[in-house]
C-alpha positions in Angstrom: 0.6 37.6 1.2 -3.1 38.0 0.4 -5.3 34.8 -0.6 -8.3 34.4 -2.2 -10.9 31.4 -1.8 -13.1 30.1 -4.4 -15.9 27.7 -2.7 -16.6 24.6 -5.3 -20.0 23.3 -6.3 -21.3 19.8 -5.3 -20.1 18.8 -8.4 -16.9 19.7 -7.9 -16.2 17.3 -5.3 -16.1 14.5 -8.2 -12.4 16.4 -8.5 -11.3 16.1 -4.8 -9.5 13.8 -2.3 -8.5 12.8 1.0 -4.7 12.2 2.3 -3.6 8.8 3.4 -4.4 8.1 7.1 -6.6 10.6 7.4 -9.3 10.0 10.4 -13.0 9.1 9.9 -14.8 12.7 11.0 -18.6 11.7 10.5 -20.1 8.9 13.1 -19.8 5.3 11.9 -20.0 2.5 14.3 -16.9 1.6 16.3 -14.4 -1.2 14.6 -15.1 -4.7 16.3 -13.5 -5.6 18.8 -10.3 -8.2 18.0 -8.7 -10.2 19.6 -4.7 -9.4 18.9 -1.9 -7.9 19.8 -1.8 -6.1 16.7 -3.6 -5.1 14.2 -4.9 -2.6 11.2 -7.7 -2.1 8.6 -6.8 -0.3 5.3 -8.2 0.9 2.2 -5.8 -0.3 -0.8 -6.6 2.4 -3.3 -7.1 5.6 -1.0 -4.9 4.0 1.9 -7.5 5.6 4.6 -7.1 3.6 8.2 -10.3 2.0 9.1 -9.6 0.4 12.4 -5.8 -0.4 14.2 -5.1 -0.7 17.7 -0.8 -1.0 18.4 -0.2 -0.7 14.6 3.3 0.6 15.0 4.0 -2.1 17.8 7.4 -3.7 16.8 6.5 -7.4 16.6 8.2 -10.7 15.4 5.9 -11.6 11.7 6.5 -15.1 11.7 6.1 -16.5 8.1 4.5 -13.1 7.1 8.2 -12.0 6.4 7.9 -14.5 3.2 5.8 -11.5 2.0 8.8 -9.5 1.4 10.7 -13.0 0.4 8.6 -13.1 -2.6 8.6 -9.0 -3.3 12.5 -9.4 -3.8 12.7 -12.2 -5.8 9.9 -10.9 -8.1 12.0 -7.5 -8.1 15.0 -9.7 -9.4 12.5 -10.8 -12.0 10.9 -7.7 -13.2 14.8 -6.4 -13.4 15.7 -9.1 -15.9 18.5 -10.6 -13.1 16.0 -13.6 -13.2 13.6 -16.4 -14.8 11.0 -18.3 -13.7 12.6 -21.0 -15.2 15.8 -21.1 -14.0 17.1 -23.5 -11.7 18.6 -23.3 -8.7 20.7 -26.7 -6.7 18.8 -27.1 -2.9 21.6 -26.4 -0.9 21.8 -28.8 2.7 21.0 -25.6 4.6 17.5 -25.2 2.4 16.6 -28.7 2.6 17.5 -29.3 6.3 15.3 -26.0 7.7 12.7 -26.8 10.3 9.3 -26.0 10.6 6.8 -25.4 7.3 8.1 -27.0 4.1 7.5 -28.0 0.8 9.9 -31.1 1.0 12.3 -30.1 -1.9 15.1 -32.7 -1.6 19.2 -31.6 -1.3 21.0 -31.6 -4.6 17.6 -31.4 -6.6 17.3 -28.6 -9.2 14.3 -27.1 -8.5 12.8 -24.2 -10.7 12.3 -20.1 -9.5 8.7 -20.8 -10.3 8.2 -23.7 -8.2 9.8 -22.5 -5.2 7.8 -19.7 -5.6 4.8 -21.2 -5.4 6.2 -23.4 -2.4 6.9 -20.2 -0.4 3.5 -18.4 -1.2 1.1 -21.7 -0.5 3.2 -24.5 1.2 4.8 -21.3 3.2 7.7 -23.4 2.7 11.4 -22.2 5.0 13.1 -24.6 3.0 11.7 -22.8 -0.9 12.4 -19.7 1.0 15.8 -20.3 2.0 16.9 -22.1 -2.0 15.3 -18.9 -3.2 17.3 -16.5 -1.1 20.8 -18.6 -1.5 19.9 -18.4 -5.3 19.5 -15.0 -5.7 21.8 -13.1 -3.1 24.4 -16.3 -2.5 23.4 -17.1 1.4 20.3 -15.4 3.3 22.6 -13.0 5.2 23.1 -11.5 2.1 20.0 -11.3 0.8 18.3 -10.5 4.3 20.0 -6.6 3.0 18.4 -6.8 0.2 15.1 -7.1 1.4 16.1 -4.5 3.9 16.6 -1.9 1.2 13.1 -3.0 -0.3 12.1 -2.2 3.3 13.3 1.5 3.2 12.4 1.7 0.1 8.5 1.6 0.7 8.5 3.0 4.1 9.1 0.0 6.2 10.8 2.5 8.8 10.1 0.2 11.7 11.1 -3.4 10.2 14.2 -5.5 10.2 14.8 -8.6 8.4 17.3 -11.1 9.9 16.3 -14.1 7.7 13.9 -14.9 4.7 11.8 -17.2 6.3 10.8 -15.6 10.2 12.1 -18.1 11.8 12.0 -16.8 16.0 14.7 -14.0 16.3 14.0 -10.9 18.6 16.0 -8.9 15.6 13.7 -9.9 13.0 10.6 -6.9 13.6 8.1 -5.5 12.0 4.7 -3.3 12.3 0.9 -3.7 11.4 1.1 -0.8 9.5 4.7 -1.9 8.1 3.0 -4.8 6.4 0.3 -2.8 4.7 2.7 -1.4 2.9 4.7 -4.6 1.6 1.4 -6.1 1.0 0.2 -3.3 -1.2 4.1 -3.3 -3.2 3.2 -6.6 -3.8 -0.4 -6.2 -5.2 0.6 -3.2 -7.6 3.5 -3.9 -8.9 3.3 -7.8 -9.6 -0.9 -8.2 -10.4 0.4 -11.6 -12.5 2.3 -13.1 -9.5 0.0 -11.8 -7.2 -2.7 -14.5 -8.2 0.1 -17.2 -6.9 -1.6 -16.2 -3.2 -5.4 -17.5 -3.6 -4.1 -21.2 -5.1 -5.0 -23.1 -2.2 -3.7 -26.5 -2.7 -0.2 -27.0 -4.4 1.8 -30.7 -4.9 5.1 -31.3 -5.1 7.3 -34.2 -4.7 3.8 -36.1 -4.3 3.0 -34.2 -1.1 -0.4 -32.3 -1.4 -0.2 -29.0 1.0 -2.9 -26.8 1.5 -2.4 -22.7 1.8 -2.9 -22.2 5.4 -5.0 -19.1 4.6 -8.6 -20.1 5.8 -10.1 -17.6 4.4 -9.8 -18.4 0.5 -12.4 -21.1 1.3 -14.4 -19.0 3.8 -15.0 -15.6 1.7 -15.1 -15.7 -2.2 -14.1 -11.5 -2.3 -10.8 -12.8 -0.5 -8.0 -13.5 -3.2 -4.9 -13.0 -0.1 -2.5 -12.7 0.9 0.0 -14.7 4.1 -0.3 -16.8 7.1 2.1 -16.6 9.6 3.1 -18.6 13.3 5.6 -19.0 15.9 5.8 -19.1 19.1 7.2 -15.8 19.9 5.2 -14.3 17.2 1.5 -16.0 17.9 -1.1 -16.7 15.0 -0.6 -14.2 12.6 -2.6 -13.1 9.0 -2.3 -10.1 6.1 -5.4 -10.8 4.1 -6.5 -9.0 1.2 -10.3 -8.9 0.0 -12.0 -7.4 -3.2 -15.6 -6.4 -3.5 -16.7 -4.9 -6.6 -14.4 -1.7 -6.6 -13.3 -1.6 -3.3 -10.1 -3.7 -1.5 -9.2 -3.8 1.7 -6.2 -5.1 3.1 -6.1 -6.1 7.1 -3.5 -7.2 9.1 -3.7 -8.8 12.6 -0.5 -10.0 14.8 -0.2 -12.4 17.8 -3.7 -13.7 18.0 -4.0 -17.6 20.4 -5.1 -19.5 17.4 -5.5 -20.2 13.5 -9.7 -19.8 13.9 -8.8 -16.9 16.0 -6.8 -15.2 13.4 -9.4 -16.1 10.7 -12.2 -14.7 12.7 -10.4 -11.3 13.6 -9.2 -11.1 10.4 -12.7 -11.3 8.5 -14.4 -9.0 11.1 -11.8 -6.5 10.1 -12.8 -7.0 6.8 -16.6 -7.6 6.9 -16.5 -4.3 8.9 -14.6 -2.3 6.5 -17.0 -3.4 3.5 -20.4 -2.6 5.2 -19.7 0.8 6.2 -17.7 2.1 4.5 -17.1 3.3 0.0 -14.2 4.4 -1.8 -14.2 6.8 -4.7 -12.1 7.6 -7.3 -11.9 11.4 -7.0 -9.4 13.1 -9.6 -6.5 11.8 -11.8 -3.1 13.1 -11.9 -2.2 15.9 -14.6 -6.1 16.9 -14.7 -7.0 20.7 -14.4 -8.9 21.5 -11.4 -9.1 25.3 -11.8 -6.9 28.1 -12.9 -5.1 31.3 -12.0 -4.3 34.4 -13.3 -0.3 35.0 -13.8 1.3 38.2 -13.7 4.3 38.8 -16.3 4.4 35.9 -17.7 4.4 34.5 -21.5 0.6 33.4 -20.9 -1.8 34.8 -18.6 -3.6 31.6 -17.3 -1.8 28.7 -15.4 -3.8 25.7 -15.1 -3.6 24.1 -12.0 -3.9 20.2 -10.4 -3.0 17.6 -8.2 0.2 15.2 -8.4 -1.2 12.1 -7.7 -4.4 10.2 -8.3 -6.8 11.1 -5.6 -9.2 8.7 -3.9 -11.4 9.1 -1.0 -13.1 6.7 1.8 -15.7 7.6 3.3 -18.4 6.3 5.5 -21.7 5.2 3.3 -24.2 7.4 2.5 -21.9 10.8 3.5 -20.7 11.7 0.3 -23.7 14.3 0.0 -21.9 15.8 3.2 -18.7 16.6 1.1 -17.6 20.2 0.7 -14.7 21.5 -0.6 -12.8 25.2 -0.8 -9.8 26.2 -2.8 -7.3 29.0 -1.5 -5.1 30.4 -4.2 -2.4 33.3 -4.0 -4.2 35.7 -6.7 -0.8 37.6 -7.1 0.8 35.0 -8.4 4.3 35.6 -11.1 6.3 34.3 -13.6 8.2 32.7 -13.7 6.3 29.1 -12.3 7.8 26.2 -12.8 5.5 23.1 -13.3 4.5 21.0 -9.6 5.2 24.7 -8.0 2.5 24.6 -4.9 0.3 27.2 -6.1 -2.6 26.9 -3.3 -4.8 24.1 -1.8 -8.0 22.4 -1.8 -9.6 21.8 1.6 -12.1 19.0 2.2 -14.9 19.3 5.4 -17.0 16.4 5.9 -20.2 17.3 8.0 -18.7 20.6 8.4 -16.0 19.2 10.2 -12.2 19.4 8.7 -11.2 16.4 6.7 -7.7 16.9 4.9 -5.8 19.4 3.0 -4.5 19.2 -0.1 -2.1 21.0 -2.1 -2.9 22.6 -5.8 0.1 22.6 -8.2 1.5 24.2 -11.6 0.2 21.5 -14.3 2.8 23.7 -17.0 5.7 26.2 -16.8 5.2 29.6 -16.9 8.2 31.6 -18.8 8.8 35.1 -17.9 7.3 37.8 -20.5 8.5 40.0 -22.8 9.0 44.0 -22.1 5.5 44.6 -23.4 3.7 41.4 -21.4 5.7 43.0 -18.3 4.4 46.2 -18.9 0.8 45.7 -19.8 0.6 43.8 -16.6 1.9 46.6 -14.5 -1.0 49.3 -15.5 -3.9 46.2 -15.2 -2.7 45.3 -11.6 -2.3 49.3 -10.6 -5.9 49.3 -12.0 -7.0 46.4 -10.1 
């Protein structure tokens, strides 16, 4: 089948994007050097990889799991199951786990909102563990529930065992994994987001500071989890905004709590300096248009299905060119997200990403006359 390509102005990049994960194609100076067995550098908006090294490495995340903790009691929430201000009796189990804690006592009632914030800045096992018994009945059961958050964003290389990441070499996860739960939790609950740059919280007269060095270290940095154990080293998923732009970086299994601040804003500081996102084209807008054959109209707008957003290095944008390539012998009838063409992106004359064009509308088949009149203009043509 023949195709046709229209090259667009400069302009018309304003209207074009790049896909997630796409590589960097003009020259930008290498990613520092970090110190950890995992790790990964992401734009939030566009979701373009700036740096990673063993991203998809399975790993044990420590406290980090209490990242999707939080995600499935705020689901619960947002699904009218729950209240902030319900309370919930700490079970012996809850008030009897080891390691980080925000020292709620057995038999107390404790409110959703307070154990909340317990989890998020105390990093508390034991609010973790009266959360998950409250909503699911035990944390076995809601360990599945977190799993099907999991799957449901992707997670296709994590497992949950328990809510809190206490040591069990069941209880994986990725890098790039984490990205995603991170993001979930940034765009779907803004409010409760702001729980993670709080960095001192009291309860039961016990004043604990969020073990996320950062939120003292770098204003732009609003995010998001700390995490250690043995097994899973010094671990950190922070979250920074500067004017338009956040990133979100994850490193795993670093020796040391200044080790994991340090790799962690190197990501970040890297990220920033050389690099600028762009908000390209919304969803629904026309981008061009094609001619359709037979059909109850003879133009068919076409689009993208998404908003679109670009990262680039700084200073390249000018180095932006994009082509479309459409099927001129297009016919109804089209129904609306039908993949009509695509748009192809070159930065520096090198191939960046591919995108595809879609139907913005449905295209009905025409009447006798339509058909007809159609037939003798394309014979002509």
């Amino acid at each position: 089948m023949p195709f046709f390509r229209v090259i667009l102005p400069t302009l018309a990049l304003l209207f074009i994007s790049i896909t997630t994960g796409t590589s960097v194609t003009a020259a930008t100076p290498a990613p520092p050097k970090v110190a950890a067995s995992s790790y990964i550098l992401i734009d939030y908006t566009s979701g373009q990889i700036l740096a990673e090294n063993n991203s998809d490495q399975r790993l044990e995340p420590a406290s980090i799991t209490k990242i999707m903790t939080a995600y499935t009691v705020l689901k619960e929430i947002q699904e009218g199951n729950l209240n902030l201000k319900d309370k919930t009796v700490v079970s012996e189990k809850a008030w009897r786990m080891p390691g980080s804690r925000m020292f709620i006592e057995k038999g107390s009632k404790i409110d959703i909102e307070t154990l909340l914030k317990g989890m998020i800045i105390q990093s508390g096992n034991d609010a973790s563990v009266a959360l998950a018994e409250h909503v699911a009945g035990s944390e076995e059961a809601f360990a599945g529930l977190m799993n099907k958050h999991a799957q449901d964003l992707g997670m296709t290389q994590t497992n949950f065992i328990n809510s809190t990441g206490m040591p069990d070499s069941e209880h994986v996860t990725t890098a790039r994994d984490i990205t995603r739960m991170a993001k979930a939790i940034i765009k779907e609950f803004p409010k409760f987001y702001s729980m993670y740059s709080i960095k001192v919280f009291t309860h039961n007269n016990i004043k604990q500071y969020n073990r996320n060095k950062l939120l003292w270290r770098d204003k732009s940095v609003d995010g998001i989890k700390t995490g250690h154990t043995e097994n899973a080293g010094y671990c950190l998923v922070a979250s920074a905004k500067r004017n338009d732009m956040r990133l979100i970086s994850v490193v795993m299994g670093t020796e040391s709590t200044k080790a994991r601040t340090k790799a962690s804003q190197s990501l970040l500081n890297y990220g920033f300096r050389f690099y600028e996102t762009h908000r390209l084209y919304g969803a629904g807008e026309t981008l061009n248009s094609a001619r359709i054959w037979h059909g109850d109209r003879e133009q068919l707008a076409l689009g993208l299905q998404q908003n679109l957003h670009i990262t680039i290095p700084r200073n390249q944008y000018k180095n932006l060119k994009a082509e479309m390539v459409l099927n001129p012998n297009l016919e109804a009838p089209i129904n609306k997200g039908a993949r009509i063409g695509t748009v192809k992106i070159t930065l520096a004359g090198k191939p960046f990403t591919t995108k595809p064009l879609v139907a913005l509308h449905d295209v009905a088949s025409g009447g006798l006359w339509r058909k007809a009149k159609d037939s003798v203009l394309r014979w002509f043509k």
